[in-house]
PDB file of N, CA, C and O in Angstrom:
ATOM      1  N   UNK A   1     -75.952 129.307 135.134  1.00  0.00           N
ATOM      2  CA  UNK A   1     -75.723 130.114 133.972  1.00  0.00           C
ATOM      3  C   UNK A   1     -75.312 131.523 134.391  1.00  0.00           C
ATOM      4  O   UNK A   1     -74.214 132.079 134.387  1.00  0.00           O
ATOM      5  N   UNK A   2     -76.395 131.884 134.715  1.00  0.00           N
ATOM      6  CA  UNK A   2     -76.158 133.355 135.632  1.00  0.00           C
ATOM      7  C   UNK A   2     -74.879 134.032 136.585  1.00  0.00           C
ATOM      8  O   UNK A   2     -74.104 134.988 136.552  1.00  0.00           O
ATOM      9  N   UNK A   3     -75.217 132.852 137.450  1.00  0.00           N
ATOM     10  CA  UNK A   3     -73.966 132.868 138.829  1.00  0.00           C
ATOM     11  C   UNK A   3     -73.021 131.370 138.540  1.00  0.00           C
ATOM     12  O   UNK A   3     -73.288 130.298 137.997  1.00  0.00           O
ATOM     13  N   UNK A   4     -71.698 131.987 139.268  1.00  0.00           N
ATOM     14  CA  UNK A   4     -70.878 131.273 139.055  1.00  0.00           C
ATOM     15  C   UNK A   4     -70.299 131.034 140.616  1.00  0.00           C
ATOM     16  O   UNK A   4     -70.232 131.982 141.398  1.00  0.00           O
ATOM     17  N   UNK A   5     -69.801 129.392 141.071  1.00  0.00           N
ATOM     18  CA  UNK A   5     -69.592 128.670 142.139  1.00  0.00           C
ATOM     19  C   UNK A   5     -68.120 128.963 142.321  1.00  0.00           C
ATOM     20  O   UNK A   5     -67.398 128.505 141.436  1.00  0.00           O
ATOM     21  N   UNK A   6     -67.704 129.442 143.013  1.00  0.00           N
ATOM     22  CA  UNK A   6     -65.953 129.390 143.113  1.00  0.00           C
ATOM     23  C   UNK A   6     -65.566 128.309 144.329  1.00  0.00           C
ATOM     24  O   UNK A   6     -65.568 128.492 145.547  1.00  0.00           O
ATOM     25  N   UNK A   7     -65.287 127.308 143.678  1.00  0.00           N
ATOM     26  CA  UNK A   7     -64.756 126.633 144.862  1.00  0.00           C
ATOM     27  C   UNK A   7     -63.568 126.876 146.316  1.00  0.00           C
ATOM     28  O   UNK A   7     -62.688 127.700 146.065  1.00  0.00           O
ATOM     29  N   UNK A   8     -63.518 126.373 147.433  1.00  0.00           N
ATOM     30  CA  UNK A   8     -63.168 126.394 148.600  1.00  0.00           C
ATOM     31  C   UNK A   8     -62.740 125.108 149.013  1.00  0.00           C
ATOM     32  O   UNK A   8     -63.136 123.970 148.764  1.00  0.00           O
ATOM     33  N   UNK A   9     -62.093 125.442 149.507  1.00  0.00           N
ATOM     34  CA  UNK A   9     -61.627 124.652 150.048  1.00  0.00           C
ATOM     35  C   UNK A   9     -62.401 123.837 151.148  1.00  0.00           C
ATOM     36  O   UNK A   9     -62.963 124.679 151.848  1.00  0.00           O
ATOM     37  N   UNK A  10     -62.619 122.853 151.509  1.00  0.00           N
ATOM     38  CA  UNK A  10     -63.263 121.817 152.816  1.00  0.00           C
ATOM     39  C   UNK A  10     -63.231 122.692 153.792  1.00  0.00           C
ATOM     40  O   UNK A  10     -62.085 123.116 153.947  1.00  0.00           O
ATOM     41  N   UNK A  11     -64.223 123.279 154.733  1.00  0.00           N
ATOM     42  CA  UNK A  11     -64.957 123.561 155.790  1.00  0.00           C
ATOM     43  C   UNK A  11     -65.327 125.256 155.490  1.00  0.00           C
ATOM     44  O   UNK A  11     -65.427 126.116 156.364  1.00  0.00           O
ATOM     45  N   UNK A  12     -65.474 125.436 154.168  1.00  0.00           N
ATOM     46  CA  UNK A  12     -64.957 126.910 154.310  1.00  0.00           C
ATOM     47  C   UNK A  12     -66.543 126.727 153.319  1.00  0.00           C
ATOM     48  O   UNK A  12     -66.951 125.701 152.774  1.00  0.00           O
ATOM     49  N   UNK A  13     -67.263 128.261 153.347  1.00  0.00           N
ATOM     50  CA  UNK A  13     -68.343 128.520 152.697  1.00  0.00           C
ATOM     51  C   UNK A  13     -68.172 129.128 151.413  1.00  0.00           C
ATOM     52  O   UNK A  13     -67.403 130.080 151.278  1.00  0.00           O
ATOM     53  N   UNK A  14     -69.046 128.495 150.141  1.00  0.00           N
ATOM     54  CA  UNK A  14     -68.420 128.663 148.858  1.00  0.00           C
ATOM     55  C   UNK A  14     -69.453 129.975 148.888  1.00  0.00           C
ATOM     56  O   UNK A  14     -70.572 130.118 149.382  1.00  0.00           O
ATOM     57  N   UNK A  15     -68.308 131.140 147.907  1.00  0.00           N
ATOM     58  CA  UNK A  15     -69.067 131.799 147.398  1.00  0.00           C
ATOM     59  C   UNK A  15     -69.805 132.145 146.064  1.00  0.00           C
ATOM     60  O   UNK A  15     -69.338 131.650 145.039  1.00  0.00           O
ATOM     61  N   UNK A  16     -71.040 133.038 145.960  1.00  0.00           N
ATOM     62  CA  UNK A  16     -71.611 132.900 145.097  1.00  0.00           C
ATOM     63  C   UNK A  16     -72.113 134.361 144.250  1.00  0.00           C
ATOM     64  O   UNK A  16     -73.127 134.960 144.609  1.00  0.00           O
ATOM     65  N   UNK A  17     -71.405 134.756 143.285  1.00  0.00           N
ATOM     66  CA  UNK A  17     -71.534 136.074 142.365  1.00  0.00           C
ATOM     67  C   UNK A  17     -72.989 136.164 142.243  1.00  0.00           C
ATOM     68  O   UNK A  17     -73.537 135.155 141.801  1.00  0.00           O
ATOM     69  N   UNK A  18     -73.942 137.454 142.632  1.00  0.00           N
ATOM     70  CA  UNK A  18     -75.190 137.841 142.848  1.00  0.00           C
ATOM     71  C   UNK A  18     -75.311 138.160 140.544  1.00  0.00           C
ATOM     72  O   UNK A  18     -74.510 138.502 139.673  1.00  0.00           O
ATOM     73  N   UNK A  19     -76.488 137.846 140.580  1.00  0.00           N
ATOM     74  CA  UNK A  19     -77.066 137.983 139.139  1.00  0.00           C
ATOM     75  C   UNK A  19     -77.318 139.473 139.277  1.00  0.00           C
ATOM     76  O   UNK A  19     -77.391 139.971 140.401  1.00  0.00           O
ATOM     77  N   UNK A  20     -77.431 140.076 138.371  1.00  0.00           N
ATOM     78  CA  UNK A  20     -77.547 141.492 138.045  1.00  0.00           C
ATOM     79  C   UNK A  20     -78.554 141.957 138.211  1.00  0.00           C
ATOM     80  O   UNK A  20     -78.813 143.121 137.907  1.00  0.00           O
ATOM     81  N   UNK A  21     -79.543 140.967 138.853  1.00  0.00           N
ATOM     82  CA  UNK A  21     -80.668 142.016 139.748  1.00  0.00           C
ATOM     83  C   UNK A  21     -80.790 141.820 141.212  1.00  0.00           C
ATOM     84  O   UNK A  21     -81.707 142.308 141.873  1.00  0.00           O
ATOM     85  N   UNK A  22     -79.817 141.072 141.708  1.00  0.00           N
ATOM     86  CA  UNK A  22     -79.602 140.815 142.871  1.00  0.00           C
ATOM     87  C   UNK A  22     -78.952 141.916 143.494  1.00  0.00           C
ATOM     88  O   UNK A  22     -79.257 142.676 144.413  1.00  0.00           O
ATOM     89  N   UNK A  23     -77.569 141.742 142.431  1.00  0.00           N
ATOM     90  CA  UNK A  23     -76.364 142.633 142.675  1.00  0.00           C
ATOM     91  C   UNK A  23     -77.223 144.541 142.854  1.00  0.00           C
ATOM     92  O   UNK A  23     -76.934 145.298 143.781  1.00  0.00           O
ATOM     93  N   UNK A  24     -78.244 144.896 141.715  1.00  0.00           N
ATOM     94  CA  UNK A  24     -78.675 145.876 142.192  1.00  0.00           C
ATOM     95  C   UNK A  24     -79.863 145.996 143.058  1.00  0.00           C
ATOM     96  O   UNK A  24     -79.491 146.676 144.014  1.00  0.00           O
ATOM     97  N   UNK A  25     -80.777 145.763 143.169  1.00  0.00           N
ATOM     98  CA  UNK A  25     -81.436 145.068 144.537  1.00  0.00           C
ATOM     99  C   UNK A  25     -80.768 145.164 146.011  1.00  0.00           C
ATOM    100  O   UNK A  25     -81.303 145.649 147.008  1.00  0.00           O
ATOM    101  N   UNK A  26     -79.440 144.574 145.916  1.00  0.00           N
ATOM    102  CA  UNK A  26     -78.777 144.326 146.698  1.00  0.00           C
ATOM    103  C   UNK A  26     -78.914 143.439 147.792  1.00  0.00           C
ATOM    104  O   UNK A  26     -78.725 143.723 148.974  1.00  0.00           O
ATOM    105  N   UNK A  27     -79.374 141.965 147.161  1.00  0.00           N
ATOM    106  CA  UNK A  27     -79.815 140.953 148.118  1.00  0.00           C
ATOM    107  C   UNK A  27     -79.072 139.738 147.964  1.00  0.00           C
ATOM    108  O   UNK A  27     -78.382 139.589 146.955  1.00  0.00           O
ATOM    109  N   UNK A  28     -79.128 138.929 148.772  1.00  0.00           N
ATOM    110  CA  UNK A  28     -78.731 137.891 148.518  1.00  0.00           C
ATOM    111  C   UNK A  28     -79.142 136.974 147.282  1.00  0.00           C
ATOM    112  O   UNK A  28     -80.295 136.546 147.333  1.00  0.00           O
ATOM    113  N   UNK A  29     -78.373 136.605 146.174  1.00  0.00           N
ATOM    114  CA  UNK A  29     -78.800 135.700 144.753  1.00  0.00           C
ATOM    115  C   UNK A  29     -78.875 134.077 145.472  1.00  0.00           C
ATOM    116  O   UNK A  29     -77.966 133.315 145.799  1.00  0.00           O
ATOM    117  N   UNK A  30     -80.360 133.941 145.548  1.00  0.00           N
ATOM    118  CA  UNK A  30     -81.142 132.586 146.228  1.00  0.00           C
ATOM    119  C   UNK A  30     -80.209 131.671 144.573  1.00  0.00           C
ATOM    120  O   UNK A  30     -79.663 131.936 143.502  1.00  0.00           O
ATOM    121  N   UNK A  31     -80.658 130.378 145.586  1.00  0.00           N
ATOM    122  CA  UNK A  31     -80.103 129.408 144.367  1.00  0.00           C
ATOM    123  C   UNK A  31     -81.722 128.787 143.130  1.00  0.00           C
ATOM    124  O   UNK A  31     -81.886 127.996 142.202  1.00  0.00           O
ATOM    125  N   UNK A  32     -82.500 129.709 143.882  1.00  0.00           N
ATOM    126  CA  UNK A  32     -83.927 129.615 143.282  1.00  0.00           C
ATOM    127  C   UNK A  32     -84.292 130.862 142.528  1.00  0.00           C
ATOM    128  O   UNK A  32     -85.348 130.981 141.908  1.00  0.00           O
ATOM    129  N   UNK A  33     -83.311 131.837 142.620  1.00  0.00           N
ATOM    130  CA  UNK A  33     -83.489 133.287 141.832  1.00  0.00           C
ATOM    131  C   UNK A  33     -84.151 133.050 140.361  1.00  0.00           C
ATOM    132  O   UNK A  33     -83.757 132.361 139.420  1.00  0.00           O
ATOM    133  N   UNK A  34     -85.338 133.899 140.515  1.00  0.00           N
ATOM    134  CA  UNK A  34     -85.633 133.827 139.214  1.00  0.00           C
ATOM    135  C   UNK A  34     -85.350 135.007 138.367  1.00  0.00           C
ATOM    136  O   UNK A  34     -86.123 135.254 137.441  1.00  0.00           O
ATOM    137  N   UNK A  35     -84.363 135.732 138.579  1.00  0.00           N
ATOM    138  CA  UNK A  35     -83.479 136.209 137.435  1.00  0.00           C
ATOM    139  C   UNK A  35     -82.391 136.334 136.984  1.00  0.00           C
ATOM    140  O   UNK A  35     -81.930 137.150 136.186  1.00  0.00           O
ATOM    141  N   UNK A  36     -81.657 134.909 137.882  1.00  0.00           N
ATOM    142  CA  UNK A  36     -80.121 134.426 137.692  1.00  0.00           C
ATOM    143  C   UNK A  36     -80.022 133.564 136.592  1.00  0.00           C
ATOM    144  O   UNK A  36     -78.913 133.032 136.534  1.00  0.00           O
ATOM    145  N   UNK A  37     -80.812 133.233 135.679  1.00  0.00           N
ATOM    146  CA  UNK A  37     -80.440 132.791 134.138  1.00  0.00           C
ATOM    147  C   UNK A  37     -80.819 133.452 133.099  1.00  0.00           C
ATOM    148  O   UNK A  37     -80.889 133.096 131.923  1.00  0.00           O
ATOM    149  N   UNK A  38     -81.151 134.804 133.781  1.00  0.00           N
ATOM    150  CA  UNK A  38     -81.581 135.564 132.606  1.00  0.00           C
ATOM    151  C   UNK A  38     -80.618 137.027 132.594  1.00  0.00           C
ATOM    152  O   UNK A  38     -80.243 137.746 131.668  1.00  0.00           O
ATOM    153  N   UNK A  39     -80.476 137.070 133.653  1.00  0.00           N
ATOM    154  CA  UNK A  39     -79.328 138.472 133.735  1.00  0.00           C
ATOM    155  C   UNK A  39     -78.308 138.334 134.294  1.00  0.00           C
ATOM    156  O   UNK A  39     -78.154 138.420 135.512  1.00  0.00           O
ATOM    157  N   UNK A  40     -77.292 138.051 133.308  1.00  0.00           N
ATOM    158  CA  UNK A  40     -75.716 137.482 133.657  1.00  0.00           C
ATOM    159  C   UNK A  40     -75.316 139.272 134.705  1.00  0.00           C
ATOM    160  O   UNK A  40     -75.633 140.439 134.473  1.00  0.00           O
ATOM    161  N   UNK A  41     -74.554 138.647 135.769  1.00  0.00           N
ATOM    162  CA  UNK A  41     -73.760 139.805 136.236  1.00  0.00           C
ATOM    163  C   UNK A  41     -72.881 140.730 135.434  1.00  0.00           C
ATOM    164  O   UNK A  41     -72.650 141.915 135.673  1.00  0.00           O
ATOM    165  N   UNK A  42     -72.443 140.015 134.475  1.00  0.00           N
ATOM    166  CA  UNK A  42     -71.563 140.822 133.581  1.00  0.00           C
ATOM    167  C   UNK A  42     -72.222 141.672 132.657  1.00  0.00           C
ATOM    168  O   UNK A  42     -71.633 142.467 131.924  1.00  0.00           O
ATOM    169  N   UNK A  43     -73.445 141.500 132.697  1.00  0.00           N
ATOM    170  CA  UNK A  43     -74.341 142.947 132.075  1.00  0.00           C
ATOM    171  C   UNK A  43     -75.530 143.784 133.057  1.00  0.00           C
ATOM    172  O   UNK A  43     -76.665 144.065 132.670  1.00  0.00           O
ATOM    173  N   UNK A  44     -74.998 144.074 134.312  1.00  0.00           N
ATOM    174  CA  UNK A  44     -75.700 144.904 134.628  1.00  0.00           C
ATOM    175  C   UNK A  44     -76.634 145.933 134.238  1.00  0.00           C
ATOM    176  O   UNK A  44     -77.691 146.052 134.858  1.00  0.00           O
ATOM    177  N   UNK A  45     -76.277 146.867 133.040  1.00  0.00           N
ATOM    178  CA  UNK A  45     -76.883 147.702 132.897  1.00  0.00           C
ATOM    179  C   UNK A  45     -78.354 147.049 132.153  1.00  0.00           C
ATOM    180  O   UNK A  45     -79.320 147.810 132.201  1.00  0.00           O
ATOM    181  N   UNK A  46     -78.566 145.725 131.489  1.00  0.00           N
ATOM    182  CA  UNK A  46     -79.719 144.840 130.904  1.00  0.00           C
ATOM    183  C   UNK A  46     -80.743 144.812 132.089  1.00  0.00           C
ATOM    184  O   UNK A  46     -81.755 145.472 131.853  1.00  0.00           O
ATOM    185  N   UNK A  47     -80.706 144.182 133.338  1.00  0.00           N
ATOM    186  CA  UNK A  47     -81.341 144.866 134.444  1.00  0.00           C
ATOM    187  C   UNK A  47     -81.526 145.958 134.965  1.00  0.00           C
ATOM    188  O   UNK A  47     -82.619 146.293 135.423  1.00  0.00           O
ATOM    189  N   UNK A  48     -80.654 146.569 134.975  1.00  0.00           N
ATOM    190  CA  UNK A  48     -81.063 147.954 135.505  1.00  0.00           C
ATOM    191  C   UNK A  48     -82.288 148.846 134.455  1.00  0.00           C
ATOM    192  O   UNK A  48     -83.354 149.353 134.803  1.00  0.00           O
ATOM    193  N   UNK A  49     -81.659 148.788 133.114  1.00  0.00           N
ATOM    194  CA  UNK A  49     -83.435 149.426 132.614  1.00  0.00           C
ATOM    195  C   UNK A  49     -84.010 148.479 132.467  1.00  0.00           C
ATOM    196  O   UNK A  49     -85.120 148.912 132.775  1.00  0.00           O
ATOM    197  N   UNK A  50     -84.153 147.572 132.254  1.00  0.00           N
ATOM    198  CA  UNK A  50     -85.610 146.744 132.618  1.00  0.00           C
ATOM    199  C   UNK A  50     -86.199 147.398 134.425  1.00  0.00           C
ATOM    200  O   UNK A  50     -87.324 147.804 134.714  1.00  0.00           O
ATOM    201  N   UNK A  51     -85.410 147.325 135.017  1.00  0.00           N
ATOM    202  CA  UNK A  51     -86.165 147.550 136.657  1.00  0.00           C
ATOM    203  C   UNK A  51     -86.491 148.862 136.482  1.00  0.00           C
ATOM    204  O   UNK A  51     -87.474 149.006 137.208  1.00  0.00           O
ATOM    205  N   UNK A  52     -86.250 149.937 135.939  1.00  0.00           N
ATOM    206  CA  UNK A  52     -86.418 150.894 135.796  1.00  0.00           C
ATOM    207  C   UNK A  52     -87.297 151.081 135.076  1.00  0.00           C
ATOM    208  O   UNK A  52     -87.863 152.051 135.580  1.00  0.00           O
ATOM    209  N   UNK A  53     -88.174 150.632 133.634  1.00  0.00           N
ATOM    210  CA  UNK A  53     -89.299 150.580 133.077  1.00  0.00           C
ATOM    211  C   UNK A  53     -90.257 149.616 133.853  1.00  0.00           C
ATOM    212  O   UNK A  53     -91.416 150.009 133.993  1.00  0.00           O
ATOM    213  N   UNK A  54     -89.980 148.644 134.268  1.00  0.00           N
ATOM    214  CA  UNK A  54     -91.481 147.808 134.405  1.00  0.00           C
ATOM    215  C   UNK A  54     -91.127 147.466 136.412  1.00  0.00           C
ATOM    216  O   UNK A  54     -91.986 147.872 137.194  1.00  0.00           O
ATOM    217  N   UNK A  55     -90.400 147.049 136.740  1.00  0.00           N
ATOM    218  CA  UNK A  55     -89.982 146.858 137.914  1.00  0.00           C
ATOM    219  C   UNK A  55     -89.726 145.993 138.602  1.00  0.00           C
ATOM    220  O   UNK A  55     -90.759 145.812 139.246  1.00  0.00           O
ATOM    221  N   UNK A  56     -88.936 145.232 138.948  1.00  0.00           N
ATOM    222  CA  UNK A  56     -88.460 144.281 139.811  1.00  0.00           C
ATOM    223  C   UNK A  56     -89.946 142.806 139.778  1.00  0.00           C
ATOM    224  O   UNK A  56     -90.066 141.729 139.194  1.00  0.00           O
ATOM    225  N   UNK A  57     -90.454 143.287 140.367  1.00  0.00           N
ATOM    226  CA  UNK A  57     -91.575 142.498 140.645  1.00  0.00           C
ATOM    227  C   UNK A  57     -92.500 142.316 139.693  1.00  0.00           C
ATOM    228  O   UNK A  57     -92.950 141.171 139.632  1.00  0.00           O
ATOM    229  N   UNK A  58     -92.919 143.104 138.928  1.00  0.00           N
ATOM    230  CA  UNK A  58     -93.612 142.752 137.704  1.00  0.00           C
ATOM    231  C   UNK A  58     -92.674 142.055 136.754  1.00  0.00           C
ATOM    232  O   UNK A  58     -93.105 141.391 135.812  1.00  0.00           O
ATOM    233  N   UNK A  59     -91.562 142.187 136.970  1.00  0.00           N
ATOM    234  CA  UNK A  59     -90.538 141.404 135.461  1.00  0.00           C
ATOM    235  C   UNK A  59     -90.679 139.873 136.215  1.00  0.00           C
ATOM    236  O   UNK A  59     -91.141 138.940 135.558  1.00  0.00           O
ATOM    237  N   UNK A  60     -90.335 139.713 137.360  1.00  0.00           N
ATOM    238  CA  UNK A  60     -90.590 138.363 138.184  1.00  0.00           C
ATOM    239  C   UNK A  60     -91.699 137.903 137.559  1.00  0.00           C
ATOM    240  O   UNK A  60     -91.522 137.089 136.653  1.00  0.00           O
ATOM    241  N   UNK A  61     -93.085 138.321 137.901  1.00  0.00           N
ATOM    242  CA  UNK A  61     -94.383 137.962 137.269  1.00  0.00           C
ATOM    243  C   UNK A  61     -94.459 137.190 135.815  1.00  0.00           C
ATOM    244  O   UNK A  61     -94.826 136.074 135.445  1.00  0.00           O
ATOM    245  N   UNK A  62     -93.954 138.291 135.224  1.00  0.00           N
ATOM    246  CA  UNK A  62     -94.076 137.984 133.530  1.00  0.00           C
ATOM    247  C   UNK A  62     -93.231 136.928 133.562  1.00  0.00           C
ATOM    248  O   UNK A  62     -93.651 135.864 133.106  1.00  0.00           O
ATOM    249  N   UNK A  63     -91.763 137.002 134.146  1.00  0.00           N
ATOM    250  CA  UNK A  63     -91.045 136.086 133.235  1.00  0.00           C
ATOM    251  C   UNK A  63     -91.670 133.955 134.095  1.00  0.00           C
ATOM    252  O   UNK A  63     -91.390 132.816 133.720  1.00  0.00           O
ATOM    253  N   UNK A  64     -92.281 134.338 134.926  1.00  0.00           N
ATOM    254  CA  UNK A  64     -92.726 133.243 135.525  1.00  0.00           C
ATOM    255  C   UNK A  64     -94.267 132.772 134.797  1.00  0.00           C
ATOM    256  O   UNK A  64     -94.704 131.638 134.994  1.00  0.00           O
ATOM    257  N   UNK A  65     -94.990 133.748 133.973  1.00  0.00           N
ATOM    258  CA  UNK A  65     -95.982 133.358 133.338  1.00  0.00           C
ATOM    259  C   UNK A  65     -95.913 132.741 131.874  1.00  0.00           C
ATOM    260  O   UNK A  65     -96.836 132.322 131.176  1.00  0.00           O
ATOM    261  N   UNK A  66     -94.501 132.811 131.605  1.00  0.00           N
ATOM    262  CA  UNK A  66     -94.475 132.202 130.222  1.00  0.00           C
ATOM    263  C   UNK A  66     -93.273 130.658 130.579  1.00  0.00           C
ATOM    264  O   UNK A  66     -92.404 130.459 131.429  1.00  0.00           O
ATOM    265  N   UNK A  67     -93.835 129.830 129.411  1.00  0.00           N
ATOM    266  CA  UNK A  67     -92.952 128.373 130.360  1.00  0.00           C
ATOM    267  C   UNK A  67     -91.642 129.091 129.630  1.00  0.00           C
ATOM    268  O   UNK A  67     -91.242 129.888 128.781  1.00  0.00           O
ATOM    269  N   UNK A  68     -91.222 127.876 130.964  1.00  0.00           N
ATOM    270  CA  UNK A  68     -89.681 127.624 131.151  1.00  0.00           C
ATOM    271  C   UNK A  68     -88.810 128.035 129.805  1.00  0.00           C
ATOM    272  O   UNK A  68     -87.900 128.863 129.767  1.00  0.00           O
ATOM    273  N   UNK A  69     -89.346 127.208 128.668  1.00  0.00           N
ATOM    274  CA  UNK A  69     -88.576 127.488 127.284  1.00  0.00           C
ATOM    275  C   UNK A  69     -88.581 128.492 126.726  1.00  0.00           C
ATOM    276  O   UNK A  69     -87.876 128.615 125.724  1.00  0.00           O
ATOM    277  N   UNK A  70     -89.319 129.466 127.153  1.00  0.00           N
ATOM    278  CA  UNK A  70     -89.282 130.657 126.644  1.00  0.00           C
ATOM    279  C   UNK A  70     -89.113 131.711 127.174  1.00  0.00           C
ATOM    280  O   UNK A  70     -89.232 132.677 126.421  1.00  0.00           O
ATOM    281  N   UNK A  71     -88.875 131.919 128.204  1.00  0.00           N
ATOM    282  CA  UNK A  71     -88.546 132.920 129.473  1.00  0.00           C
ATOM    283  C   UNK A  71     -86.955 133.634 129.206  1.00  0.00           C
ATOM    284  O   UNK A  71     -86.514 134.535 129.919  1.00  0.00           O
ATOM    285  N   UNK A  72     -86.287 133.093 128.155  1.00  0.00           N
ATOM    286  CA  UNK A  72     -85.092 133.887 127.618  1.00  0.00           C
ATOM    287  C   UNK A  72     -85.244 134.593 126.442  1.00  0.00           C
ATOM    288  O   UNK A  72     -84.352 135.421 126.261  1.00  0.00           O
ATOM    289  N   UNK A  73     -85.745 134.554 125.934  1.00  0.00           N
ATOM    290  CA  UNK A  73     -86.525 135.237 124.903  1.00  0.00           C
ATOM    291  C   UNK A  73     -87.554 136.078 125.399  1.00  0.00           C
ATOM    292  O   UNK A  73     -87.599 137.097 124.710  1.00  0.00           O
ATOM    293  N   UNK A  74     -88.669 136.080 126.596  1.00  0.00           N
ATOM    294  CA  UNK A  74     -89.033 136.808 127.342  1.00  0.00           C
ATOM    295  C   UNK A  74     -88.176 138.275 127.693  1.00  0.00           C
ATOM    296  O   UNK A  74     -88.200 139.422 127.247  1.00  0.00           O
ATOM    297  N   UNK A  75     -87.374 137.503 128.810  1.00  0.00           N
ATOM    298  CA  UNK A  75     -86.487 138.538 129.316  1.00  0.00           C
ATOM    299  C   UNK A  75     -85.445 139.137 127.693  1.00  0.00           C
ATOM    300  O   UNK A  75     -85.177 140.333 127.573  1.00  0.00           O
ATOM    301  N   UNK A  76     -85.140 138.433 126.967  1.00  0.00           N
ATOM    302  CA  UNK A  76     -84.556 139.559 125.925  1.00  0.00           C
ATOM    303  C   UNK A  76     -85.230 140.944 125.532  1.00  0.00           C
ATOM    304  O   UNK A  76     -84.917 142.134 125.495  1.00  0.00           O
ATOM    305  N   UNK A  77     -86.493 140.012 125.216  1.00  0.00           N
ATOM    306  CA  UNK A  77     -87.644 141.036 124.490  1.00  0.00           C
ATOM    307  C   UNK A  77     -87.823 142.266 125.699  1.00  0.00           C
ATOM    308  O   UNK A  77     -87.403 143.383 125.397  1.00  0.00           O
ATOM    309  N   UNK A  78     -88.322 142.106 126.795  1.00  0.00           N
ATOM    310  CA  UNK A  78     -88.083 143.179 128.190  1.00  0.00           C
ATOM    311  C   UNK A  78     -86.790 144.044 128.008  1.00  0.00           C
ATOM    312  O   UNK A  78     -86.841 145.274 128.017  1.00  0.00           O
ATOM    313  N   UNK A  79     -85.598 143.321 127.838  1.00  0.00           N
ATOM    314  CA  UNK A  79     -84.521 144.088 127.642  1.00  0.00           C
ATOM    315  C   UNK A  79     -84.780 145.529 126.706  1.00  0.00           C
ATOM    316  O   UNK A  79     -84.825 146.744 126.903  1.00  0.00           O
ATOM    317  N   UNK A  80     -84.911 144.625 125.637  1.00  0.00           N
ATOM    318  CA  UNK A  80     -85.381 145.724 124.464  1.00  0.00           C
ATOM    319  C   UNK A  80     -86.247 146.208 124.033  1.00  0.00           C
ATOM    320  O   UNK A  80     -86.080 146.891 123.022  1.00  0.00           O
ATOM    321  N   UNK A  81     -87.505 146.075 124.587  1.00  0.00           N
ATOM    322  CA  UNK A  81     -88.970 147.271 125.205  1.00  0.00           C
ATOM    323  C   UNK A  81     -87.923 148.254 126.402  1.00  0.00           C
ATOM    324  O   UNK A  81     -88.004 149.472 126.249  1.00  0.00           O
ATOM    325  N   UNK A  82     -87.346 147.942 127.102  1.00  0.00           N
ATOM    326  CA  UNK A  82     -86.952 148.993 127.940  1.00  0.00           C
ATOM    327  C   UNK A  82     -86.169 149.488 127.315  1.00  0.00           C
ATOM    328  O   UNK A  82     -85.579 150.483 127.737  1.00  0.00           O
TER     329      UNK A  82
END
């Protein structure tokens, strides 16, 4: 959802667009990222104040304490508390 696969050609390594807390972070976007279906790259600034009110690691926390089905609605609601 998040990141998008650009295909390659045979022997060549595919690349992979970092989610918008990766991209500011500045780490590698794991294929296990837990905030690559919630913060499309194309809205950076939705991460950036969230990391800036609550922080990287506590938004990880929260959005991993509520199930699966609701963790987008989570992270919205974070969006817009920050």
């Amino acid at each position: 959802m998040g990141r998008r696969h650009i295909l390659s050609p045979p022997g060549t390594l595919n690349t992979i667009t970092p989610c918008a807390a990766c991209k500011l972070l500045r780490r590698r976007c794991a294929q296990e990222c837990p905030f690559s279906p919630y913060f499309s790259p194309h809205e950076p600034q939705k991460f950036a104040s969230v990391h800036k009110v609550f922080g990287a690691s506590n938004v990880s926390k929260m959005l991993m304490e509520v199930p699966e089905s609701q963790r987008a609605d989570a992270a919205n609601s974070l969006v817009y508390e920050a």
